[in-house]
N, CA, C and O atoms as a DFTB+ gen file, in Angstrom:
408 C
 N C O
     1  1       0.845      -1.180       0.000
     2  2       0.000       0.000       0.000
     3  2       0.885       1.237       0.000
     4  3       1.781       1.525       0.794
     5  1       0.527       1.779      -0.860
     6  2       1.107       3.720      -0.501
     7  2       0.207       4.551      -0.923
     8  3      -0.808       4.505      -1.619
     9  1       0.925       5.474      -0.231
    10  2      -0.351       6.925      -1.306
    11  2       0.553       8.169      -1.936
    12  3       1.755       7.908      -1.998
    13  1       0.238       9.213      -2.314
    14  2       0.485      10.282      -2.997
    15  2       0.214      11.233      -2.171
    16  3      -0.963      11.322      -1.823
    17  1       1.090      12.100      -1.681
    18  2       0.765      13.071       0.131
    19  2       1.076      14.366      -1.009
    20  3       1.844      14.269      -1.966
    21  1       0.384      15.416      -0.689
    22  2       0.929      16.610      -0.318
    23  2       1.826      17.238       0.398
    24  3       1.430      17.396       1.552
    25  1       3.325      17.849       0.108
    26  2       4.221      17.802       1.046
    27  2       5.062      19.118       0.116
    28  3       5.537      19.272      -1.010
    29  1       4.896      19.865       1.325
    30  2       5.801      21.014       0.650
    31  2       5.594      21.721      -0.637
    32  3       6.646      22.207      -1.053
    33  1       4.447      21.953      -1.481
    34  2       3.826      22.650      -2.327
    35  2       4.482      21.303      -3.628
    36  3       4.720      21.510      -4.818
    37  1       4.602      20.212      -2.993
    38  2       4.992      19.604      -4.133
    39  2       4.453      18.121      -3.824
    40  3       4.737      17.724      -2.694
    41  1       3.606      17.092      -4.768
    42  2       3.479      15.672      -4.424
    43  2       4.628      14.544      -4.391
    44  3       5.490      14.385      -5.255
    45  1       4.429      13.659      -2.995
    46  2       5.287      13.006      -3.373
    47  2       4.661      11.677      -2.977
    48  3       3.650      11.771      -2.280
    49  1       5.121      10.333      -3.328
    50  2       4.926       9.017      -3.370
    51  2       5.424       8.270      -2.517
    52  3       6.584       7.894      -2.683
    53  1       4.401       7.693      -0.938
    54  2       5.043       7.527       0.044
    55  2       4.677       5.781       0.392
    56  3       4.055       5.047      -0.377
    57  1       5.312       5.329       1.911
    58  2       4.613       4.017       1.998
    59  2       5.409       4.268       3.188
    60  3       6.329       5.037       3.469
    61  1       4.632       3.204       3.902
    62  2       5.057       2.904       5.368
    63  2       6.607       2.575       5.694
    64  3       7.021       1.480       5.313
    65  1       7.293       3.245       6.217
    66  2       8.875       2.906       6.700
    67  2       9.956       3.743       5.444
    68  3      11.173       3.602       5.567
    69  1       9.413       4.563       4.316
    70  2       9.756       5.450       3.592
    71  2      10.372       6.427       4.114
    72  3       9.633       6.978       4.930
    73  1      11.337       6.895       4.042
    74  2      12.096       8.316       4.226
    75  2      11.851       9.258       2.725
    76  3      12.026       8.931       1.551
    77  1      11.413      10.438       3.290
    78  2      11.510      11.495       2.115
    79  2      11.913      12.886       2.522
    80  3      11.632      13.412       3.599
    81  1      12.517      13.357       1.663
    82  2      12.730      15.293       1.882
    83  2      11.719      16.079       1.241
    84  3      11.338      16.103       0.071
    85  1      11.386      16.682       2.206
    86  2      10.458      17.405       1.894
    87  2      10.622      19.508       2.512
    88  3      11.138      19.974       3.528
    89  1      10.082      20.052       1.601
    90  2      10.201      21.482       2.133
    91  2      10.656      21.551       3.704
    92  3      10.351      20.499       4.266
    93  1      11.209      22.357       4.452
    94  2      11.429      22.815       5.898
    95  2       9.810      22.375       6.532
    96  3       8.768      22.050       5.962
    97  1      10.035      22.478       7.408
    98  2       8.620      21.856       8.524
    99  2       9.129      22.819       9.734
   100  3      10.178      22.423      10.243
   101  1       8.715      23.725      10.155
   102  2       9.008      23.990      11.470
   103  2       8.398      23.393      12.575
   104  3       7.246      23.658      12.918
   105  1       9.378      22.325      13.341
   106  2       8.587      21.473      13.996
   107  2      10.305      20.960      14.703
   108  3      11.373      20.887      14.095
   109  1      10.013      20.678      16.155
   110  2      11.542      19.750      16.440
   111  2      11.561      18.807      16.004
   112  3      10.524      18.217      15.704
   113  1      12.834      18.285      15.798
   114  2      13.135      16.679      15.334
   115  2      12.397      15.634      16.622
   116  3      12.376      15.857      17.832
   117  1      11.844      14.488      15.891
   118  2      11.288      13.289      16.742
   119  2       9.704      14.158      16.658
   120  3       8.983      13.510      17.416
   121  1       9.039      15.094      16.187
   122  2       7.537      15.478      16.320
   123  2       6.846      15.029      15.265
   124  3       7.141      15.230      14.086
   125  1       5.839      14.364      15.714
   126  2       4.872      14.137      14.403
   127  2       4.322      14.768      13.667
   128  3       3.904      15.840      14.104
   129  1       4.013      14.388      12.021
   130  2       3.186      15.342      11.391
   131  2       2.281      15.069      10.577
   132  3       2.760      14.283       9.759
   133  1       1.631      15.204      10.436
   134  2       0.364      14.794       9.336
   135  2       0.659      15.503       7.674
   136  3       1.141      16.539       7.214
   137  1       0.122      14.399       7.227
   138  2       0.530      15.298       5.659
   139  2      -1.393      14.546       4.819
   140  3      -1.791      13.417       5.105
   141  1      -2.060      15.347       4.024
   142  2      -3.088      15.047       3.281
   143  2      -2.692      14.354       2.314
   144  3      -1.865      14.791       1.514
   145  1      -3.263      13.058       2.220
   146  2      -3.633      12.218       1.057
   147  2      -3.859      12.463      -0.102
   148  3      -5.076      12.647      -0.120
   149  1      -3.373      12.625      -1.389
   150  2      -4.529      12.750      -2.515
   151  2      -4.979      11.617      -3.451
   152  3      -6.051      11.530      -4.051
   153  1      -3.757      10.618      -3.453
   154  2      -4.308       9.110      -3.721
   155  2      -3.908       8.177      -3.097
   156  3      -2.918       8.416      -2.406
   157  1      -4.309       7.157      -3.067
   158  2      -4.297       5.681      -2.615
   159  2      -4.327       4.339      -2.943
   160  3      -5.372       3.696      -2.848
   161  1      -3.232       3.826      -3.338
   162  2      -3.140       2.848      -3.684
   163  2      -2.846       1.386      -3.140
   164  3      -1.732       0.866      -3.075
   165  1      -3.856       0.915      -2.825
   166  2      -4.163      -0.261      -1.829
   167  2      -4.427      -2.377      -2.806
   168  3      -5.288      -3.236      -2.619
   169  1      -3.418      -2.344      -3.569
   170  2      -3.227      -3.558      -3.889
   171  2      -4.322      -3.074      -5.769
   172  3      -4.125      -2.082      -6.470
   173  1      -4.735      -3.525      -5.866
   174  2      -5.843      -3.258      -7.247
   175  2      -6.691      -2.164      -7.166
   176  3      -7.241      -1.624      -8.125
   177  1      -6.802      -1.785      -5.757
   178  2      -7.895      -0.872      -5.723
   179  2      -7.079       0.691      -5.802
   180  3      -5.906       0.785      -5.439
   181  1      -7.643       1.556      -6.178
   182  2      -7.373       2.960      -6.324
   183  2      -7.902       3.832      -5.393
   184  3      -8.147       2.973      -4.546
   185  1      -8.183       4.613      -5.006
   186  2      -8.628       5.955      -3.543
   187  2      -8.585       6.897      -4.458
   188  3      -7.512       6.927      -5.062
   189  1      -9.639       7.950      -4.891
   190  2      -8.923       9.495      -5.499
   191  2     -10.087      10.067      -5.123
   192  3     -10.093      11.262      -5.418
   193  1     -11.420       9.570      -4.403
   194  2     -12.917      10.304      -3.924
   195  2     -12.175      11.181      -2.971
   196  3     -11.277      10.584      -2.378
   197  1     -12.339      12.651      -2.620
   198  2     -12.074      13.356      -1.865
   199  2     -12.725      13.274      -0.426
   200  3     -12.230      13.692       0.621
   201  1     -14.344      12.437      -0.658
   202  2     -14.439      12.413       0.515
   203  2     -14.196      11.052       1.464
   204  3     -14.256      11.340       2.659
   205  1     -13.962       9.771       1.225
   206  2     -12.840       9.006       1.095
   207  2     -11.481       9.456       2.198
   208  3     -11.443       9.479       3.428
   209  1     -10.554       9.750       1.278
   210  2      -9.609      10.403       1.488
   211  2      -9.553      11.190       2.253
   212  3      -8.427      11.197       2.750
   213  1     -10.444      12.211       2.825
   214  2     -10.707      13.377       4.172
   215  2     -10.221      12.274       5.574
   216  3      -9.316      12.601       6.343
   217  1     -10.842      11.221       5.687
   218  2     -10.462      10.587       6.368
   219  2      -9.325       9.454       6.507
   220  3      -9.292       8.513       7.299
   221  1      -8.416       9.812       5.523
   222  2      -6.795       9.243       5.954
   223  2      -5.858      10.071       6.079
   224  3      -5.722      11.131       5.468
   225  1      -5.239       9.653       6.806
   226  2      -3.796      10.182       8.253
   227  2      -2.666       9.709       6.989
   228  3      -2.710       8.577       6.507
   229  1      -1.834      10.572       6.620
   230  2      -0.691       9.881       6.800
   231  2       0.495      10.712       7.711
   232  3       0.756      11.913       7.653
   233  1       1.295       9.377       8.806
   234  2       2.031      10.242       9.905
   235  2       2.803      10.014       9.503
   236  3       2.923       9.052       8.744
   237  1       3.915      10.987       9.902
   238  2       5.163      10.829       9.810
   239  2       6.117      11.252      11.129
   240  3       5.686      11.985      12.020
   241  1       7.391      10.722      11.128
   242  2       8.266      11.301      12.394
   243  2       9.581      12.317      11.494
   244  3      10.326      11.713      10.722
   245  1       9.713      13.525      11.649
   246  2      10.617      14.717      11.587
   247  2      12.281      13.482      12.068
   248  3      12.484      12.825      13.089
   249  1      12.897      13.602      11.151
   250  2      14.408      12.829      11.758
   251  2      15.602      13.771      11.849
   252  3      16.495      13.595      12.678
   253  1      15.593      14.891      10.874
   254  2      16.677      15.961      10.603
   255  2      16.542      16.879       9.843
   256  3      16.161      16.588       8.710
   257  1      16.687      17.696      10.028
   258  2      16.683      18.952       8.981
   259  2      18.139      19.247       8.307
   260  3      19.244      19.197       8.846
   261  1      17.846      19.522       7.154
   262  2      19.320      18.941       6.310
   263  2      19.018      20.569       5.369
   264  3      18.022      21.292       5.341
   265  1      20.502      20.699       4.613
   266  2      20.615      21.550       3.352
   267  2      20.449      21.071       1.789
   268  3      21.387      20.479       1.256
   269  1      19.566      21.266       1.260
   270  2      19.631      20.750      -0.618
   271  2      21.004      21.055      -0.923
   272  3      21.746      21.902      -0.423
   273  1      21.248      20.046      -2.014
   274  2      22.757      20.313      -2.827
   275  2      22.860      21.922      -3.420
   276  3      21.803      22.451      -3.766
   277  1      23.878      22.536      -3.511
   278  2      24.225      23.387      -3.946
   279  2      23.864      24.020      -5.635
   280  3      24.324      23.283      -6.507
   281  1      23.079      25.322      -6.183
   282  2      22.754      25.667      -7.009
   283  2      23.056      26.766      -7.430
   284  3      22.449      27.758      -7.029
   285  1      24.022      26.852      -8.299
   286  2      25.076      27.959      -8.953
   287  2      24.334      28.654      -9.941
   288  3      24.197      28.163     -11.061
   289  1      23.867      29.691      -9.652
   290  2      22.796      30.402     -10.803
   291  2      23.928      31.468     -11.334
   292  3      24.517      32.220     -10.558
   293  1      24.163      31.441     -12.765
   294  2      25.321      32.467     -13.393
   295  2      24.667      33.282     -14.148
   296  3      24.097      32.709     -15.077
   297  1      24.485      34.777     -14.091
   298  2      24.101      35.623     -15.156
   299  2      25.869      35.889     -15.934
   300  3      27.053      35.773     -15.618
   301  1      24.985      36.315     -17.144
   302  2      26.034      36.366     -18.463
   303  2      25.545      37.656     -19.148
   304  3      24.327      37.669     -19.322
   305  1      26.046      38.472     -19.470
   306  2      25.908      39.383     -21.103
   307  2      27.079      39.278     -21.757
   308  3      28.138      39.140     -21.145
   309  1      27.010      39.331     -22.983
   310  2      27.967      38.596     -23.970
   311  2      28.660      40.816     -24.012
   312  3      27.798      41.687     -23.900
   313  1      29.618      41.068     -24.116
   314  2      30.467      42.151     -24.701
   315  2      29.995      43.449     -23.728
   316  3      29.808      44.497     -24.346
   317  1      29.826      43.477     -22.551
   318  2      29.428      43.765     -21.946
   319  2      30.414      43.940     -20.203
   320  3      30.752      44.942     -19.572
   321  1      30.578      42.598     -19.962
   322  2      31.585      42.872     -18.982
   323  2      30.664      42.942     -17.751
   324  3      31.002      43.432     -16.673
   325  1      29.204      42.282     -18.085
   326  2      28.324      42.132     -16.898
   327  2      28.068      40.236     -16.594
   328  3      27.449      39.409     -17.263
   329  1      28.812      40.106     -15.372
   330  2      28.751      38.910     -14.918
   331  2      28.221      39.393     -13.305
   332  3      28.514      40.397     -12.656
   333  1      27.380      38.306     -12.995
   334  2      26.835      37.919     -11.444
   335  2      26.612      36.759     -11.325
   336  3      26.297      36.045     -12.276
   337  1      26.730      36.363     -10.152
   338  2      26.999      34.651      -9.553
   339  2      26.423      34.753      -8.144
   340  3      26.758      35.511      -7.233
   341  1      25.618      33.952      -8.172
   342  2      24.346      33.440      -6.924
   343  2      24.533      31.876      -6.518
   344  3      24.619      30.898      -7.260
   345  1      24.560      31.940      -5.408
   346  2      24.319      30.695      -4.790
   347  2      22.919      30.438      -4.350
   348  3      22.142      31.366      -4.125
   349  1      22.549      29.018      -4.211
   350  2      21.445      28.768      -3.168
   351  2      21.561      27.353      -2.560
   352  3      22.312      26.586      -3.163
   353  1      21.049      26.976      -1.663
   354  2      20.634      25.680      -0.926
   355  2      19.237      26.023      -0.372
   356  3      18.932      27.044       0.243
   357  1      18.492      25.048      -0.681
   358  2      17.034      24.968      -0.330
   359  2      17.218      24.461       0.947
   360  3      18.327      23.947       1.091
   361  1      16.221      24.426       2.293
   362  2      16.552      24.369       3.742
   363  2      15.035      22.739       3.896
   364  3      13.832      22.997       3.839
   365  1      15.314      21.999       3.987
   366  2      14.975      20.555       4.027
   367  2      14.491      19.913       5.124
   368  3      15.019      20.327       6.156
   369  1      13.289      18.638       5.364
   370  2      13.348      18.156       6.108
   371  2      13.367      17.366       6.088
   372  3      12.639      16.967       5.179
   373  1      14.071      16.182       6.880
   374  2      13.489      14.712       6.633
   375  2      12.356      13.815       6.994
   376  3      11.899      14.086       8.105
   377  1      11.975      13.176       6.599
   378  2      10.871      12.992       7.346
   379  2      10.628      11.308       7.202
   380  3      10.607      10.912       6.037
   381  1      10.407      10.091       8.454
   382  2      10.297       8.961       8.169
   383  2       8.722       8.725       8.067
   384  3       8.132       9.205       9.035
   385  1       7.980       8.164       7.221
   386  2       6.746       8.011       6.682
   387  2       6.572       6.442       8.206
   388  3       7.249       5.415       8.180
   389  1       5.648       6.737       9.157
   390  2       5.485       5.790      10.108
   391  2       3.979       4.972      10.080
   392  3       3.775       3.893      10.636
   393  1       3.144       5.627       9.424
   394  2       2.031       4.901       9.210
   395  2       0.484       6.058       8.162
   396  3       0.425       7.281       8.036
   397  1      -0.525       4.931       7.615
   398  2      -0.957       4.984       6.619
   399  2      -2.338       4.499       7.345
   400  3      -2.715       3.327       7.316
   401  1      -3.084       5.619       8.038
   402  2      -4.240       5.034       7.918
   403  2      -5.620       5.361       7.432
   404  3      -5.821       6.461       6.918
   405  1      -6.945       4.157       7.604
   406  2      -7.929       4.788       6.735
   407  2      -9.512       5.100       8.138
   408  3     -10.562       5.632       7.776
């Protein structure tokens, strides 16, 4: 069984005992969190009724908050003599997927 959570303005594809990164969570490490369902996939059968779905949990436990890999954004103009250079790291959480219920 897994489902398809909402997590961090982005979907991701989870299942019981799963680790995923997901956007920052402000929350301490070891706190639980709930994330909304949007599908469900339970052996042949499918889940995508919204009202259905209102009523599944998926929890998770917070393990670390980590940094995304490094992203070198370079502006260029060609004859010009205009160069700029940006860094970023996106600010992360981890999160262990602990249970799936309905």
């Amino acid at each position: 069984m897994y489902a398809i959570v909402k997590a961090g303005g982005r979907q991701e594809k989870v299942a019981v005992g799963d680790t995923v990164f997901v956007d920052r969570i402000d929350a301490k490490v070891g706190a639980s969190v709930n994330f909304p369902a949007v599908l469900i996939v339970e052996g042949a059968s499918i889940t995508t009724d919204a009202k259905a779905l209102a009523g599944v949990k998926v929890t998770g436990e917070i393990i670390e908050e980590v940094k995304g890999p490094k992203i070198d954004i370079l502006r260029y103009k060609n004859k010009t003599g205009y160069r700029r250079r940006q860094g970023f790291r996106s600010q992360l959480t981890r999160v262990k997927i602990t249970a799936i219920t309905k």
